[in-house]
C-alpha positions in Angstrom: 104.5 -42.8 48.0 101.3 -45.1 46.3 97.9 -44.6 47.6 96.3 -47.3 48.3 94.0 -48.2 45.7 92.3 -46.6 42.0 89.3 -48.0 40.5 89.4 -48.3 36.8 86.0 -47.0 35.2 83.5 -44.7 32.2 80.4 -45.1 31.4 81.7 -46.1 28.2 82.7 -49.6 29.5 78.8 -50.6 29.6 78.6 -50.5 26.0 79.9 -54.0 26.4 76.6 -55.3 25.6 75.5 -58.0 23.4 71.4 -57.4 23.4 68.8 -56.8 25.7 67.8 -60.3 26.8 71.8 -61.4 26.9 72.5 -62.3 30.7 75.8 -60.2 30.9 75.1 -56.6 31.6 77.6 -54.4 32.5 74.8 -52.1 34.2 76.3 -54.3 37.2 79.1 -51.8 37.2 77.2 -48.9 37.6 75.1 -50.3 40.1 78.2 -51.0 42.1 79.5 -47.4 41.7 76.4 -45.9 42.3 76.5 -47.9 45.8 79.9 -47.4 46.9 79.1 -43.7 46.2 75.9 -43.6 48.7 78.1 -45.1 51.0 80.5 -42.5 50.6 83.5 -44.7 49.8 84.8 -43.4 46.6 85.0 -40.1 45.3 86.0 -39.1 41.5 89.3 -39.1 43.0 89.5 -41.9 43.2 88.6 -43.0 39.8 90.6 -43.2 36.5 88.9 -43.5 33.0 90.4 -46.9 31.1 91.8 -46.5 28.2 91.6 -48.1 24.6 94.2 -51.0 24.2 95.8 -50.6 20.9 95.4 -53.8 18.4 99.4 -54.3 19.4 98.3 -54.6 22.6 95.4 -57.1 22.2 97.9 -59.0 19.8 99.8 -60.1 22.6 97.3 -62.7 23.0 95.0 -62.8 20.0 95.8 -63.5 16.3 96.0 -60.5 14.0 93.4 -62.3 11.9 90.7 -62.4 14.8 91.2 -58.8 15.7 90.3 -57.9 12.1 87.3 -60.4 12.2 85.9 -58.5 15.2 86.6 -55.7 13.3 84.5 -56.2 10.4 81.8 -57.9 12.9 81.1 -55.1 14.1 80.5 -53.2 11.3 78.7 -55.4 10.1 81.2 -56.7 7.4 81.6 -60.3 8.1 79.3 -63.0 6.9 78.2 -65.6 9.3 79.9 -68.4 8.4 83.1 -66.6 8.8 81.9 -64.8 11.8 81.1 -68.2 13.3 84.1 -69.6 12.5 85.8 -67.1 15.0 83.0 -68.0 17.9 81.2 -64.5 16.8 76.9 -64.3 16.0 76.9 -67.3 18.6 73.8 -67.7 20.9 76.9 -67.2 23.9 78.7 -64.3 22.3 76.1 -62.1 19.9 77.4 -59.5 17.1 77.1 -55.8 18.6 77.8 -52.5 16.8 81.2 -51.3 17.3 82.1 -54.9 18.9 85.4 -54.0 18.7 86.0 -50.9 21.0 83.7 -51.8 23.6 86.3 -54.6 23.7 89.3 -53.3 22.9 88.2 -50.6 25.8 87.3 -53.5 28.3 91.2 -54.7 28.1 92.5 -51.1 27.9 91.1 -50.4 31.3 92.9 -53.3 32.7 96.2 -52.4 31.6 95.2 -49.3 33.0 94.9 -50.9 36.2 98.6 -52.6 35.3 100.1 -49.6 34.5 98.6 -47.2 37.7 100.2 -50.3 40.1 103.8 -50.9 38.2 104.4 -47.3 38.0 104.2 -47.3 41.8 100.9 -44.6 41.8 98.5 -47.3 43.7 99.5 -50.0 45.4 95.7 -52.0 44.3 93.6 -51.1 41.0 90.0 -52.4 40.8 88.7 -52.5 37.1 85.1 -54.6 37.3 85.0 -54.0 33.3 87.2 -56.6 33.0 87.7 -60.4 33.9 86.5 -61.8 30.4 88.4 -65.0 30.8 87.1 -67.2 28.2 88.4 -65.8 25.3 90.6 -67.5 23.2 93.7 -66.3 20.8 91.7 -67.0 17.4 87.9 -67.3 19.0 85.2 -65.6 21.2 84.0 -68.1 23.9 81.7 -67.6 27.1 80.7 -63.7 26.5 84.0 -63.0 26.1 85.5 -61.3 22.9 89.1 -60.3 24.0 90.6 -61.9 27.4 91.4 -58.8 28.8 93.2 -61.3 31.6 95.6 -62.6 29.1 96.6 -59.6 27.6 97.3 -58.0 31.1 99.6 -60.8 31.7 101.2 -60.9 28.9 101.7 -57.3 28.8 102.9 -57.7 32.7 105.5 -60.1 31.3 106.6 -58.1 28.4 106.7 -54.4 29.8 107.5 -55.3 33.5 108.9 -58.6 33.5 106.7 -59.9 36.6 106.2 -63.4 37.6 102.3 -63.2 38.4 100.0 -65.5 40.2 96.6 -65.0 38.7 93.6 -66.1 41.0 90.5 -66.9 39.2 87.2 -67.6 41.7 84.9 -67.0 39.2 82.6 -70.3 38.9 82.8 -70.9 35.4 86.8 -72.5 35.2 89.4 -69.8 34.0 89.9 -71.8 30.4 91.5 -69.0 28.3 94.1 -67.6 30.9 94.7 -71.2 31.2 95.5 -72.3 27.8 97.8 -69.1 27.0 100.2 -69.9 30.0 99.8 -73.5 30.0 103.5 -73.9 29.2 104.8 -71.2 30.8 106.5 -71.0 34.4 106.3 -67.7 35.0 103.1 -67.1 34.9 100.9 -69.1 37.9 97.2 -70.0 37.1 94.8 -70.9 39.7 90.9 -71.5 39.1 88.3 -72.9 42.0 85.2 -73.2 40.1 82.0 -75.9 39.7 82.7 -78.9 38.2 82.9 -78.9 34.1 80.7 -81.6 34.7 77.5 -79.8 35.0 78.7 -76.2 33.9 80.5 -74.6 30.7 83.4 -74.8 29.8 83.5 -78.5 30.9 87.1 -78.1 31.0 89.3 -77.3 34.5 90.1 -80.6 35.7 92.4 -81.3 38.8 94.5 -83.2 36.1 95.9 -80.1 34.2 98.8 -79.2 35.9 100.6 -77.3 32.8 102.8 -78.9 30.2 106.5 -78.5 29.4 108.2 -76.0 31.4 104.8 -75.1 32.7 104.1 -78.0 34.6 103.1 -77.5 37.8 102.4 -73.8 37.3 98.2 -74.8 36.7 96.2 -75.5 39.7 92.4 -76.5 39.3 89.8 -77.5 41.9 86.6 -78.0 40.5 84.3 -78.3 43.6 80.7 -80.1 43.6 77.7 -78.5 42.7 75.8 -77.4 45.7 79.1 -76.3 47.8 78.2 -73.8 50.6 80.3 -71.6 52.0 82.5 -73.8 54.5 83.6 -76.0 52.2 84.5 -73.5 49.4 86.4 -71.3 51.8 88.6 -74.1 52.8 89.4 -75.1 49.2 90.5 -71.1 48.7 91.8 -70.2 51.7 94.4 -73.5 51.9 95.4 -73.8 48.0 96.0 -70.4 47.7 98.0 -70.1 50.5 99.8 -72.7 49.5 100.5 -71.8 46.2 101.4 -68.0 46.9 104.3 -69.3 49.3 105.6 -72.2 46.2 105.3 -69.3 43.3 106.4 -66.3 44.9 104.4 -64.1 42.8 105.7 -60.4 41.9 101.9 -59.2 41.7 98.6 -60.7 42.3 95.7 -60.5 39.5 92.8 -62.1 40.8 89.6 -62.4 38.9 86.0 -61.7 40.8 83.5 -63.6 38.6 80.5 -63.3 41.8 78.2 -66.4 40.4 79.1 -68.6 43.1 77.0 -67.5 44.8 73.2 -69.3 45.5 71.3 -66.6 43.9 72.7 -66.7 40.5 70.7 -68.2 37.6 73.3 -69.7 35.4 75.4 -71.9 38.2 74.5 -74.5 41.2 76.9 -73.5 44.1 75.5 -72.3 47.2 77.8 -69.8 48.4 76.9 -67.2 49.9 78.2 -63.1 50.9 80.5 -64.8 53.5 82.9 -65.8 50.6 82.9 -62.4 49.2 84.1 -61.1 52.2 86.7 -63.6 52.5 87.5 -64.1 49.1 89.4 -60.4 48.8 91.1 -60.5 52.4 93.4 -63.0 51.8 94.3 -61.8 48.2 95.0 -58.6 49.7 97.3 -60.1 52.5 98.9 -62.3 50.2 99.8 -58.9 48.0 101.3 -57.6 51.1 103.1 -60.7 52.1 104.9 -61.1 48.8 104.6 -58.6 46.1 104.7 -55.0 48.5 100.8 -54.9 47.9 101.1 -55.3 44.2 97.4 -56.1 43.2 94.6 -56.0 40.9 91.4 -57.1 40.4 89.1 -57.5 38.0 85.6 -58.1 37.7 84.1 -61.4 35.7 80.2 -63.3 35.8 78.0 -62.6 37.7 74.3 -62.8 36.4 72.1 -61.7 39.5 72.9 -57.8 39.0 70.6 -56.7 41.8 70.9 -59.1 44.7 74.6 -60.2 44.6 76.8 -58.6 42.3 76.7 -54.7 43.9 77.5 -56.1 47.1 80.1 -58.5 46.5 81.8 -56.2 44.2 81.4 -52.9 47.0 83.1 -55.7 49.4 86.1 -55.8 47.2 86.5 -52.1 47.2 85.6 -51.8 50.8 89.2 -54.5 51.3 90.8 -52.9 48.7 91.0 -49.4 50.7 91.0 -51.0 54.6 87.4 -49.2 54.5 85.3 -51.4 57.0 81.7 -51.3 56.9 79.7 -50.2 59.9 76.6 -50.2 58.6 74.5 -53.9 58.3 72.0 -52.7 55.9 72.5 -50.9 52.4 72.1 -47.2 52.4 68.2 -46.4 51.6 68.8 -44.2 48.9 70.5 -47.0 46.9 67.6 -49.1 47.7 64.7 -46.8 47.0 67.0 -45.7 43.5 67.2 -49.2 42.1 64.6 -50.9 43.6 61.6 -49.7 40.9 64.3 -51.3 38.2 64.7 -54.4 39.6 62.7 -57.4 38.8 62.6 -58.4 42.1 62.8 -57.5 45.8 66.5 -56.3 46.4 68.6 -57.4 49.5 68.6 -54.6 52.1 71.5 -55.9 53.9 74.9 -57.0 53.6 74.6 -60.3 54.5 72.5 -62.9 52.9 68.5 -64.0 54.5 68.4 -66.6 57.0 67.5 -69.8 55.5 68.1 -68.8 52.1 68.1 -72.2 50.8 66.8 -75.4 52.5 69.2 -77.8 54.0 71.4 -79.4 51.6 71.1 -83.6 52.1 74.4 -84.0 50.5 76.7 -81.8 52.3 78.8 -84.1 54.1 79.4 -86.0 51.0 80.2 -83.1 48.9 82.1 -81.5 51.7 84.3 -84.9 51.7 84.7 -85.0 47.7 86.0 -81.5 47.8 88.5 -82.3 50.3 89.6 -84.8 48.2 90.0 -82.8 45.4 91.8 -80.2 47.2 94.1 -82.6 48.4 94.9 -84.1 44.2 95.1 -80.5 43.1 98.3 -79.0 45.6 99.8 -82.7 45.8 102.9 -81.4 44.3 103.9 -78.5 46.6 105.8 -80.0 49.0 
């Protein structure tokens, strides 16, 4: 009989780091850890240790020629014309020592999550190392080196066979999952992000709907900047209902990117902790409803470590293992840990201050384009 749910995770998965100054900082991880522990909802029993993915394994979705290039970058073997050739010694995606197996280490611990569900051990697997969807098959894009979410499926496909429906709510647009099952019906894409036309990767139109025998099998909505919760909720909550019941999926992988949120420096949404809460729930039913509680998740952005990412990411856990919270504030030993680190005042509870942000003049407007652009995106399911 499964348990319910294993989160995927060492200390080794934060050497994923490309400098000091670089806005993704897998210290996020820990943080979250270190808070679900205060709370006393994990124990080390709960945890498993990812392993490395072998460069088979990463082939499934990268060129053999890239691999080697991330290689030698970090080693310090590749010249920077080559390297930037391959998207590497960008201002996005910096060289690091031993590049290479901080990656390959970041996709091993989501197949570890793959293999601790399939094999029938856990019915959920939480790895927050991964979620590095921008990665291309030859290039590094977007902080990401590999795309730990396009191996997974792939390897999904390959070892098990599954027809998955991947759920990316991260609020950059899922571009490199998308691309590598563009044409393929088996595997289901869906990314609710900002619009490409303020935020990278520019791409994630309502338009692109798949091509050849994977037409129809890519859903996009690209919602306004400045959405608040209501309106992003109703975008989720009705496409991917909607979608789950047309694809049938055999498992659920949903990415958890958390920069939808107001706080975060590098988007302009204005979501806030309400769509965290929401956001896992109905992944979790849908696993239930369709795929016997097949389902894992994986991390993504995120750029406000202190304020937003712990506790969005401690929500996810907290559905993942029917754990409710009782408390409304953070435990104080978590605060009075982290706060001296933290550039700024922390949030002591788990939902967000009142008036946060002021009043946005637009809402209706953007509430009304959304809809809109809901409506384009799920046309086809009848």
């Amino acid at each position: 009989m499964s348990k319910d749910a294993v989160f995927i995770y060492s200390e080794e998965l934060l050497s994923y780091r490309f400098s000091n100054q670089h806005p993704f900082n897998q210290i996020r991880i820990k943080l979250t850890l270190d808070l679900l522990r205060k709370m006393n909802a994990i124990t080390d029993a709960d945890i498993v240790a990812p392993r490395m993915a072998t460069d088979a394994e990463i082939a499934l979705n990268h060129d053999p020629s890239y691999i080697s290039a991330v290689k030698n970058a970090g080693s310090n073997q590749l010249s920077a014309e080559r390297a930037e050739s391959f998207g590497l010694g960008t201002e996005d995606t910096p060289i690091f020592p031993n590049m290479h197996e901080a990656s390959a280490l970041a996709v091993g611990g989501t197949l570890t999550a793959v293999d601790e569900v399939m094999s029938g051990r856990f019915s959920h697997a939480l790895h927050l190392g991964g979620g590095l969807h921008h990665g291309f098959r030859g290039k590094a894009s977007g902080f990401c080196v590999y795309n730990d979410c396009s191996v997974a499926l792939k390897y999904l496909q390959e070892k098990y066979n599954a027809r998955v429906l991947y759920i990316d709510t991260d609020a950059h647009h899922g571009d490199g999952v998308q691309w590598s099952f563009y044409d393929d019906e088996n595997i289901c894409t869906v990314s609710i992000h900002e619009t490409g036309r303020y935020l990278f990767p520019g791409t994630g139109n309502v338009n692109e709907w798949g091509t050849g025998k994977g037409y129809g099998y890519s859903f996009n909505i690209p919602l306004d900047a400045f959405t608040e919760d209501e309106s992003w909720l109703e975008c989720y909550s009705t496409s991917v209902k909607k979608i789950a019941e047309y694809f049938k999926p055999d498992i659920i992988l949903t990415q958890n990117g958390a920069d939808a949120h107001y706080y975060d420096p590098l988007t302009h949404l204005s979501a806030t902790m309400k769509i965290y809460r929401e956001i896992p729930k109905l992944a979790h039913e849908l696993a239930h409803q369709y795929c016997g509680g097949k389902w894992i998740a994986v991390g993504g952005g995120g750029y406000d470590i202190w304020r937003v990412v712990p506790r969005a990411w401690s929500l996810l856990w907290h559905e993942m293992t029917n754990n409710d919270i009782k408390d409304s504030t953070l435990p104080a030993s978590w605060l009075e840990y982290w706060q001296p680190k933290a550039p700024f005042s922390l949030v002591p509870t788990w939902e967000d201050p009142m008036n946060m942000y002021k009043p946005i003049p637009r809402k209706k407007e953007i509430t009304e384009k959304n809809k809109q652009t809901l409506e384009r995106a799920i046309h086809m399911i009848k």
